[in-house]
C-alpha positions as a Markdown table, in Angstrom:
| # | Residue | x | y | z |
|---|---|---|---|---|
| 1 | Unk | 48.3 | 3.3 | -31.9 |
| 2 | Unk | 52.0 | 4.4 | -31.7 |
| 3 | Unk | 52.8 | 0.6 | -32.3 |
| 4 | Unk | 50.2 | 0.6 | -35.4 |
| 5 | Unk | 52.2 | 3.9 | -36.8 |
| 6 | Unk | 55.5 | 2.1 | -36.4 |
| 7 | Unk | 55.0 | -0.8 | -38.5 |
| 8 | Unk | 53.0 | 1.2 | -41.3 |
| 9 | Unk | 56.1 | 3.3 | -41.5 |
| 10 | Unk | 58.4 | 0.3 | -41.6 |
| 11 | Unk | 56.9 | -0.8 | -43.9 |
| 12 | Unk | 56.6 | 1.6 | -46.3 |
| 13 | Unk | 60.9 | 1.9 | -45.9 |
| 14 | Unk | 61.1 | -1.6 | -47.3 |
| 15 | Unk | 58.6 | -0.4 | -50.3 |
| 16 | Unk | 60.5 | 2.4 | -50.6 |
| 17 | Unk | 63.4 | 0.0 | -51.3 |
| 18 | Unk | 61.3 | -2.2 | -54.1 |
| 19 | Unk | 60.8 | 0.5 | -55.7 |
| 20 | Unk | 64.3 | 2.2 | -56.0 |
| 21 | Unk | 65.0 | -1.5 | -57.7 |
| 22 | Unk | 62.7 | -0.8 | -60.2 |
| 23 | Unk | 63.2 | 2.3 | -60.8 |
| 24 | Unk | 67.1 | 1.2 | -61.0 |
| 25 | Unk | 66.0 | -1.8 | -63.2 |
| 26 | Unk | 63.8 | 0.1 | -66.1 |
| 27 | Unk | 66.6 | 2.8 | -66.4 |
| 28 | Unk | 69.3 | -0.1 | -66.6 |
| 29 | Unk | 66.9 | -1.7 | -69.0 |
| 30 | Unk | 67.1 | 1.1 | -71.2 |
| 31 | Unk | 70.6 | 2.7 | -71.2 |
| 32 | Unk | 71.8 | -1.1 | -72.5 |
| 33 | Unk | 68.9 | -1.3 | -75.2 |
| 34 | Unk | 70.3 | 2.7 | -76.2 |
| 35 | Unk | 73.9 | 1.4 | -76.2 |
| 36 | Unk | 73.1 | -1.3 | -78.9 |
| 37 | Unk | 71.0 | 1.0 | -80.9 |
| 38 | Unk | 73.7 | 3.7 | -81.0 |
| 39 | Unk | 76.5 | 1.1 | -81.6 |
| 40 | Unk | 74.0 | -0.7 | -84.8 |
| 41 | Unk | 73.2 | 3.3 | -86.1 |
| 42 | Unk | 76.1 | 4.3 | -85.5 |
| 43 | Unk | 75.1 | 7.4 | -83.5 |
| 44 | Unk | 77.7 | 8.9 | -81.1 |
| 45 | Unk | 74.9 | 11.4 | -79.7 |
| 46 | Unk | 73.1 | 8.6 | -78.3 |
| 47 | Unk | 76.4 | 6.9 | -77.0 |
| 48 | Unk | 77.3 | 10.4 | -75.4 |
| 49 | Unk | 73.6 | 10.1 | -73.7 |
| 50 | Unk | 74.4 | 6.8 | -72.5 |
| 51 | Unk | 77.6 | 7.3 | -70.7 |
| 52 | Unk | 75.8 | 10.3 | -69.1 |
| 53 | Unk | 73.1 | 8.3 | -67.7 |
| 54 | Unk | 75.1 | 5.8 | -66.0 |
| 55 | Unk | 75.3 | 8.4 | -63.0 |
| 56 | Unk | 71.7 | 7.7 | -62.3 |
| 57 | Unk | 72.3 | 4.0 | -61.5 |
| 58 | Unk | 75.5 | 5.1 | -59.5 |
| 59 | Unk | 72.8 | 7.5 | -57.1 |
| 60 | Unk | 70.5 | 5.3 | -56.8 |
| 61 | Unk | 72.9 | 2.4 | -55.3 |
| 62 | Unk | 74.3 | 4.9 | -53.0 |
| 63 | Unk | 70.5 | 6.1 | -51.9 |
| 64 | Unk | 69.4 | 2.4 | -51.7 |
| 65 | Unk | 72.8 | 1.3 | -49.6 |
| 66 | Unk | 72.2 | 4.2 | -47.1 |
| 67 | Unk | 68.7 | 3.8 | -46.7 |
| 68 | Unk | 68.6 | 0.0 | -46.4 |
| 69 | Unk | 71.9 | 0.6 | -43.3 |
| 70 | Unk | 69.4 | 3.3 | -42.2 |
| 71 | Unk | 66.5 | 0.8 | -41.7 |
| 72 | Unk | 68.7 | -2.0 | -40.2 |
| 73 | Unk | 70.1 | 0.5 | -37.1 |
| 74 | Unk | 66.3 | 1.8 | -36.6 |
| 75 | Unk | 64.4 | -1.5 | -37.0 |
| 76 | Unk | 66.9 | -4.3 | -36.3 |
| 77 | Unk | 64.9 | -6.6 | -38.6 |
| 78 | Unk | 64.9 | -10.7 | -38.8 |
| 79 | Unk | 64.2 | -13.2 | -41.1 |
| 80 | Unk | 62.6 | -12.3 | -44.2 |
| 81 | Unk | 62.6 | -8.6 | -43.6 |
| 82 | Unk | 66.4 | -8.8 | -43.3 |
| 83 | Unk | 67.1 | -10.6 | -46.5 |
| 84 | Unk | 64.7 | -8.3 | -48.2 |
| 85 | Unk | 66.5 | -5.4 | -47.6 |
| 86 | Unk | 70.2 | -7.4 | -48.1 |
| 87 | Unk | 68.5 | -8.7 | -50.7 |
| 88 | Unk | 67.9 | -5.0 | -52.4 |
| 89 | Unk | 72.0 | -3.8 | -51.8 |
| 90 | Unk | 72.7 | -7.1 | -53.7 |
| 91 | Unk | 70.2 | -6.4 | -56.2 |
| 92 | Unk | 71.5 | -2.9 | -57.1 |
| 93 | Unk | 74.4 | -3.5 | -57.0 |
| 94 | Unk | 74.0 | -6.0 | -59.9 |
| 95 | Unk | 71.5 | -3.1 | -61.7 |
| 96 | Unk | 74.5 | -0.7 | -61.5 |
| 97 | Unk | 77.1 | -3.0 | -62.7 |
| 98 | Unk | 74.2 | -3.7 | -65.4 |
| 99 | Unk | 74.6 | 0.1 | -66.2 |
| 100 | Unk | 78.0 | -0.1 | -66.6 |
| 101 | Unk | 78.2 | -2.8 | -69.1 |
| 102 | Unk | 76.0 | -0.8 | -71.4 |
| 103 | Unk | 78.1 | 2.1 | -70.6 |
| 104 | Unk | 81.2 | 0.1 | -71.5 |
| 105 | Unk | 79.1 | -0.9 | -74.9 |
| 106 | Unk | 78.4 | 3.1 | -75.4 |
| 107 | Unk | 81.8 | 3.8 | -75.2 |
| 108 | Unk | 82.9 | 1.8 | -77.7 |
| 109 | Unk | 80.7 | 3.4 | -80.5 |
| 110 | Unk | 83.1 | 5.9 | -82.3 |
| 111 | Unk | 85.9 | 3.2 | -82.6 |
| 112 | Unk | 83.9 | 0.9 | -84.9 |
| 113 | Unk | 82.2 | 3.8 | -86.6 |
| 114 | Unk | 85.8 | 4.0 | -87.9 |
| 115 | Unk | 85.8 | 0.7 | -89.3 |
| 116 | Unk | 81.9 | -0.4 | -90.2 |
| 117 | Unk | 82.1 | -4.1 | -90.3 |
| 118 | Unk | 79.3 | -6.2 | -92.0 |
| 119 | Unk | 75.6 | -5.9 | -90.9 |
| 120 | Unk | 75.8 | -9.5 | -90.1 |
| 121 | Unk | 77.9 | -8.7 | -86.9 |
| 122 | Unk | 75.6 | -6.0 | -85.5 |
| 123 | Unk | 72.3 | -8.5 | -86.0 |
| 124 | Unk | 74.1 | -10.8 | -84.0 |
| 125 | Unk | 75.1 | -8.4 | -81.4 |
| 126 | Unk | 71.4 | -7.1 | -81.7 |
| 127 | Unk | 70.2 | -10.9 | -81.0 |
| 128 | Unk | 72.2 | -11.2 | -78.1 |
| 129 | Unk | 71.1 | -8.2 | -76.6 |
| 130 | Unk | 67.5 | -8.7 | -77.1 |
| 131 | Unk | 68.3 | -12.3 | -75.5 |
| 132 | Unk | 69.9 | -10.7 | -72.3 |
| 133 | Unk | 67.6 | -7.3 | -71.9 |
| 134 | Unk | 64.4 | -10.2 | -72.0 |
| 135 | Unk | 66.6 | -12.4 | -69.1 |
| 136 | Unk | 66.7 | -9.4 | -67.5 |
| 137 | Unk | 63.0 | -8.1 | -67.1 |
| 138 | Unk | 61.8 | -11.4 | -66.9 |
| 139 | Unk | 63.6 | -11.4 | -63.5 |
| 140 | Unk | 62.5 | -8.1 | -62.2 |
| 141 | Unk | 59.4 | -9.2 | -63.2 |
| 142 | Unk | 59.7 | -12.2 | -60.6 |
| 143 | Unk | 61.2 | -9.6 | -58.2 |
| 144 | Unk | 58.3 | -7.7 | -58.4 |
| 145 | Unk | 55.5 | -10.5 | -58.0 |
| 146 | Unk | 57.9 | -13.0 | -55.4 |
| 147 | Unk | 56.5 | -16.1 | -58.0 |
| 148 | Unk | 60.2 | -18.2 | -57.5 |
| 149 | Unk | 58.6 | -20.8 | -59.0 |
| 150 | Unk | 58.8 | -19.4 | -62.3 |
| 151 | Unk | 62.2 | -19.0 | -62.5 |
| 152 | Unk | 63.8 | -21.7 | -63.6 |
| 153 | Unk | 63.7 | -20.4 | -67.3 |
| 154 | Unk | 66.5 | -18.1 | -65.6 |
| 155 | Unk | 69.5 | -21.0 | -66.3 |
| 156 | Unk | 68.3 | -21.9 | -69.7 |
| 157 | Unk | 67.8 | -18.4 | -70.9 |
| 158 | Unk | 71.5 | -18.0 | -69.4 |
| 159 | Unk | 72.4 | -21.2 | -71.8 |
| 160 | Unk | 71.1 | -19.8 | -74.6 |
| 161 | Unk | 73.1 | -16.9 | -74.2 |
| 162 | Unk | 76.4 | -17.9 | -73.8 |
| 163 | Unk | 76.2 | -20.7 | -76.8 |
| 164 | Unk | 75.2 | -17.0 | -79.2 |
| 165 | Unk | 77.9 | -15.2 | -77.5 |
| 166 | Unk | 80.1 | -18.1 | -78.4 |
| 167 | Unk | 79.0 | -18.4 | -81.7 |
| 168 | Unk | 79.1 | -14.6 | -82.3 |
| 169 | Unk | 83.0 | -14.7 | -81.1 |
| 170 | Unk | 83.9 | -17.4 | -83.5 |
| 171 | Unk | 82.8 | -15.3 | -86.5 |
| 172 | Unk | 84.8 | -12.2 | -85.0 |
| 173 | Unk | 87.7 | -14.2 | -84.9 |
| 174 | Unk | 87.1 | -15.5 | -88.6 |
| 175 | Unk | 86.3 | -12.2 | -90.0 |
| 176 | Unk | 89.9 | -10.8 | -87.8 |
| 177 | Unk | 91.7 | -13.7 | -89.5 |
| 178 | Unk | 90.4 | -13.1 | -93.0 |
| 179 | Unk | 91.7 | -9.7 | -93.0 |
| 180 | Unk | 94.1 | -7.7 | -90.7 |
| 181 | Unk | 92.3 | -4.1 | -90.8 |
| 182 | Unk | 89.4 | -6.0 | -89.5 |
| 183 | Unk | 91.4 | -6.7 | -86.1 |
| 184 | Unk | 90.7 | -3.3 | -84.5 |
| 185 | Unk | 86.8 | -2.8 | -85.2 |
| 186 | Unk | 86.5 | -6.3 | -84.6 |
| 187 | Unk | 87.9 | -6.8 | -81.6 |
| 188 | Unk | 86.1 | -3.5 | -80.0 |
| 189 | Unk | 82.9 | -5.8 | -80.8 |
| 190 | Unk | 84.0 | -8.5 | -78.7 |
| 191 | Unk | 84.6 | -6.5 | -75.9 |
| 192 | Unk | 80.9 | -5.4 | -76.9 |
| 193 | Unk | 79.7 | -8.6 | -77.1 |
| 194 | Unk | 81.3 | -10.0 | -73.6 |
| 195 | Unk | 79.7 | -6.7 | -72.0 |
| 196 | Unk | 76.6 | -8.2 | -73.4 |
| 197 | Unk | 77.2 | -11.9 | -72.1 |
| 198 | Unk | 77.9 | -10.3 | -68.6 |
| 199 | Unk | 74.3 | -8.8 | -68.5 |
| 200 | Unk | 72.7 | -12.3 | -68.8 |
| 201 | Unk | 75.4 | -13.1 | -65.8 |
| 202 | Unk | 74.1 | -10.1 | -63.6 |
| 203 | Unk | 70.7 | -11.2 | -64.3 |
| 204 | Unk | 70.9 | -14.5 | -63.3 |
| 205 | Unk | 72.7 | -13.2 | -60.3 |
| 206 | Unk | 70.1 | -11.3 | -59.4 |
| 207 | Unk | 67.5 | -14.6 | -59.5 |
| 208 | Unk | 69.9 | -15.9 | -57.4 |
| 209 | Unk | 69.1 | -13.1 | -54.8 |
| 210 | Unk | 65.4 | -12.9 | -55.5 |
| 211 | Unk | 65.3 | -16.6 | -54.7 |
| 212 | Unk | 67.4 | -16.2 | -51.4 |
| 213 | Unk | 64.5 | -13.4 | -50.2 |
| 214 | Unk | 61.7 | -15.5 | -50.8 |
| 215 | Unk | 62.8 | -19.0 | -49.3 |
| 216 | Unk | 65.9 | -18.5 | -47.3 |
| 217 | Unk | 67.4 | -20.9 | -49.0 |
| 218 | Unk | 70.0 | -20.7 | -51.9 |
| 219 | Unk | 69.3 | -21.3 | -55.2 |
| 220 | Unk | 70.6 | -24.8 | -56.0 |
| 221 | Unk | 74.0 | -24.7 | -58.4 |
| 222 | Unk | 72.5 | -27.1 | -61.1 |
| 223 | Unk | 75.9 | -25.6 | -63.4 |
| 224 | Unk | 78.5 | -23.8 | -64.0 |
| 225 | Unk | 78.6 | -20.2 | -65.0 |
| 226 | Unk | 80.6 | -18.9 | -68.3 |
| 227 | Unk | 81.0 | -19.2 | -71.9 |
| 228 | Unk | 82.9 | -21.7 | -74.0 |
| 229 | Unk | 85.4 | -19.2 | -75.4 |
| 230 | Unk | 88.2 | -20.1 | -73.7 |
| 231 | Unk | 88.1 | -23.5 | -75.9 |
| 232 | Unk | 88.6 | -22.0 | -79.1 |
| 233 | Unk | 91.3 | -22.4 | -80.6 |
| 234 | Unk | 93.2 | -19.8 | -82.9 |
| 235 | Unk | 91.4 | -21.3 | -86.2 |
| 236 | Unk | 88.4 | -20.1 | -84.3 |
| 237 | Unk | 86.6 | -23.7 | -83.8 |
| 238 | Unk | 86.0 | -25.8 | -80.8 |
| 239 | Unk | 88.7 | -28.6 | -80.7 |
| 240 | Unk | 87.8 | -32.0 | -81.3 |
| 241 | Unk | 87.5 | -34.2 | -77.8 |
């Protein structure tokens, strides 16, 4: 009977841990979509709000890294137990980072309220957060239901994002060019948009992890990771190979 209680409570430690994630995962979810929302209104209330909330994914990395040492002293757990719960410091620690992006977007809100650039900029910023929030609860979505065999959309979505993120920082460097005061504003929306790009990263990271859980096995490196920003050149184009 003891033996019986044992496991029960076991296992609702690594439940407890699953659920922290997604707890940690809607709350990142929606500090990043409040980020973009205050940076396209231009609402510093909102911003404010964000920044604030970031704390909350700070806690719940610390309560998820104590309990997850906790239940490796008391249970001493193998296999797929053991990744589970390495699996969930790895995972929040990506969530929080997650945070921190958005809270690194928030931040940036009252500088380009000073100098509104066109609405064009902020539907591309808006397009490449939608792309990135959808990377992301797609994969806690496969977190939640263990189906690795729907994740390859994971790379692909992280494709498309990078070629936006790339278009999106050509036309900020056109727009810089074409007028000096446009430097400043402009180049807190890169920063914006690279905080953005970084989400999709963190989310594919997180696949990564998810995959590791399920099969043991890591997730095989079919490419490499990042943007092609650092081939543009200062006319803001890709240089002819």
């Amino acid at each position: 009977m003891q033996s019986v209680h044992i496991i029960s409570a076991y296992d609702e430690e690594l439940k407890y841990l699953s659920k922290r994630i997604a707890a940690m995962g809607g709350h990142a979810e929606r500090m990043v979509e409040q980020a973009i929302a205050a940076l396209v209104n231009a609402d510093p209330g909102l911003a404010q709000k964000v920044i604030r909330d970031d704390a909350v994914l700070d806690e719940g990395q610390r309560e998820i890294d104590d309990k997850a040492i906790i239940i490796i002293a008391k249970r001493q757990p193998m296999a797929t137990d053991l990744r589970e719960i390495i699996g969930a410091i790895r995972i929040s620690a990506d969530l929080e980072r997650v945070g921190d992006l958005g809270k690194n977007v928030a931040k940036r809100v009252v500088a380009v309220i000073d100098g509104r650039q066109p609405t064009s900029l902020f539907r591309g910023l808006e397009a490449l957060a939608n792309l990135a929030l959808t990377q992301l609860k797609e994969v806690l979505d496969v977190y939640a239901s263990r189906s690795v065999d729907k994740i390859g959309f994971v790379r692909d979505r992280d494709d498309q994002i990078d070629a936006m993120y790339t278009s999106l920082f050509r036309e900020l460097l056109t727009y810089m060019m074409e007028d000096p005061r446009n430097i400043t504003p402009c180049t807190h929306l890169l920063f914006c948009a690279k905080n953005i790009e970084r989400i999709g990263d963190h989310a594919t990271n997180i696949a990564e992890t998810i995959y590791y859980i399920v099969t043991g096995d890591q997730m095989p490196a079919e490419r490499p990771k990042g943007d092609k920003t650092d081939k543009i050149g200062l006319s803001g184009t890709l240089p002819v190979k």
